[in-house]
C-alpha positions in Angstrom: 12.6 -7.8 -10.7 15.2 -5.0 -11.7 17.8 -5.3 -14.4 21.5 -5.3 -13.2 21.7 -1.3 -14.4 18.6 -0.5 -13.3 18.4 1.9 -10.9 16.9 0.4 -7.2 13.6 1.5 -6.1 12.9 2.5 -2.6 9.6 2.1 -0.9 8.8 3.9 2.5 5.3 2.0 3.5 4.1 4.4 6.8 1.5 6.6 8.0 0.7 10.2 8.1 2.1 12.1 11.6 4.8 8.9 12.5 7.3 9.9 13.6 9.3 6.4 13.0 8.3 6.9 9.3 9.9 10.4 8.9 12.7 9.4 10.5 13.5 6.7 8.7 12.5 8.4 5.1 15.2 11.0 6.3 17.9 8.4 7.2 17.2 7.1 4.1 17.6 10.3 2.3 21.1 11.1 3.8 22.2 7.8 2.8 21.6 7.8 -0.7 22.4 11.3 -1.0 22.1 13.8 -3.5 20.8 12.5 -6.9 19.3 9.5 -5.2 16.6 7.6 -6.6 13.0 8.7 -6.2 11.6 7.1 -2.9 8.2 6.0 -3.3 5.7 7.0 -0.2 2.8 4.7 0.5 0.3 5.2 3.2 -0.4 1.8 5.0 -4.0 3.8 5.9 -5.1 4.3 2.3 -4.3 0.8 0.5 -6.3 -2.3 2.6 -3.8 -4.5 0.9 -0.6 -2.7 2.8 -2.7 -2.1 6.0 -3.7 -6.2 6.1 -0.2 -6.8 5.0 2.0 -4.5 7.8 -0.5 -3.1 10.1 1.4 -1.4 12.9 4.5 -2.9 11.4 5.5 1.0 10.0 7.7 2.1 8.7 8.3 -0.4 5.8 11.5 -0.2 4.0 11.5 -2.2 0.4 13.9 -2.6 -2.4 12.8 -3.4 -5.5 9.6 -4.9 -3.4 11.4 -7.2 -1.0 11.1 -6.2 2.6 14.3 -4.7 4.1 13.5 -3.5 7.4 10.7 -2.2 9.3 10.2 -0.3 12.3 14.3 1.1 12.3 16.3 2.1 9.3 18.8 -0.8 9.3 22.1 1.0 7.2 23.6 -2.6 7.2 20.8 -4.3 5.3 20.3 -1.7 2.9 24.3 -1.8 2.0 24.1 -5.9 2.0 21.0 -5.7 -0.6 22.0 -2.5 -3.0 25.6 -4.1 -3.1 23.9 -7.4 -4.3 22.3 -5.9 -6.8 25.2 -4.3 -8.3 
C-alpha cells in the first residue's frame, strides 16, 4: 500500500496488437499529463498468473494494485480513487 505522498502507480494489464489496450494506455496518458507517473505495461500473454486472473478481461487498469476498470478507461473512477489517495 502507498504512502499518503507517494506518488500512484498505474498498471495497464493488455495484450500485444489490442486495440482496447492502446486506447486506453493513451486516455490514460492525456489524463495524467505531462510529468505523469510511469505506467507500468504488463502482457496478460506472458505472466500465467495475469492470464488465469483476467483472461479476455483487457485492458486492466490498477492503482496501486486494486482493479479500477477494465475493458473502457473509466475517467470517473480513476478521479474517485487518485482523489482518495490524496
Amino acid at each position: 500500500m502507498s504512502g499518503r505522498n507517494a506518488a500512484p502507480v498505474f498498471t495497464l494489464v493488455g495484450r500485444v496488437d489490442c486495440h482496447l489496450c492502446e486506447t486506453m494506455h493513451e486516455q490514460l496518458q492525456s489524463y495524467l499529463g505531462s510529468g505523469a507517473p510511469v505506467i507500468e505495461i504488463l502482457d496478460v500473454d506472458r505472466d500465467p498468473d495475469l492470464k488465469r486472473r483476467f483472461g479476455h478481461k483487457v485492458p486492466v487498469l490498477m492503482l496501486d494494485g486494486e482493479v479500477v476498470c477494465f475493458g473502457r478507461f473509466d475517467r470517473a473512477e480513476v478521479e474517485r480513487l487518485t482523489r482518495a489517495r490524496a
